[in-house]
N, C-alpha and C positions, 0 to 999 in steps of 0.2 A: 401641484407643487411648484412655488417659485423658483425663480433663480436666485434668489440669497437664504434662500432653503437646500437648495442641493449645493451651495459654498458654504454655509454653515457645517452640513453633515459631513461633507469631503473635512474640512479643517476637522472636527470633531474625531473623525477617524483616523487623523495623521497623526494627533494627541494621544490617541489611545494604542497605534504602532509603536511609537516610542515609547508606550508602559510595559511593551511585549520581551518577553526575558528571553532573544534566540537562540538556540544550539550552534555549538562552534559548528568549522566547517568540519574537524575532526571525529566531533559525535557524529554529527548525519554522514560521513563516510561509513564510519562503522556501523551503525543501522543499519543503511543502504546493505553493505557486503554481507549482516546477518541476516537483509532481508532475503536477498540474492539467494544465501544458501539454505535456508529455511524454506524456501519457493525450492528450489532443485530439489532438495531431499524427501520432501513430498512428494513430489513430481514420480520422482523414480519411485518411491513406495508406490504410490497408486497406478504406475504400469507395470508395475513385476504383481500386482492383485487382479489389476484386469489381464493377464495373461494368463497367469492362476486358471482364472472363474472360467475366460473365453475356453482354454482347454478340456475344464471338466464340464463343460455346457457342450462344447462340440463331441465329447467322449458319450457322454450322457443321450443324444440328441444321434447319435452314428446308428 
């Protein structure tokens, strides 16, 4: 691959960044924070179930 092959592809690429339709900064905050809490709430779901199972494993298991 030359050098007016990888200056062609770069231009080529900067053409087709400015077809890209971005999200405000507003959207991707919100995302972000529903990702945040969407991650947390899992989170604690899946340690109140491993806590659950670890107790009746060690009850089970005594």
């Amino acid at each position: 691959m030359g050098i007016n092959e990888i200056i062609k592809f770069l231009k080529e690429v900067k053409e087709e960044l400015k077809k890209v339709t971005w999200p405000s900064q507003e959207l991707v905050k919100n995302a972000t924070i529903a990702v945040i809490i969407f991650t947390l709430i899992v989170s604690i779901y899946l340690w109140i179930w491993d806590i659950v199972f670890s107790r009746v494993i060690d009850f089970l298991f005594r």
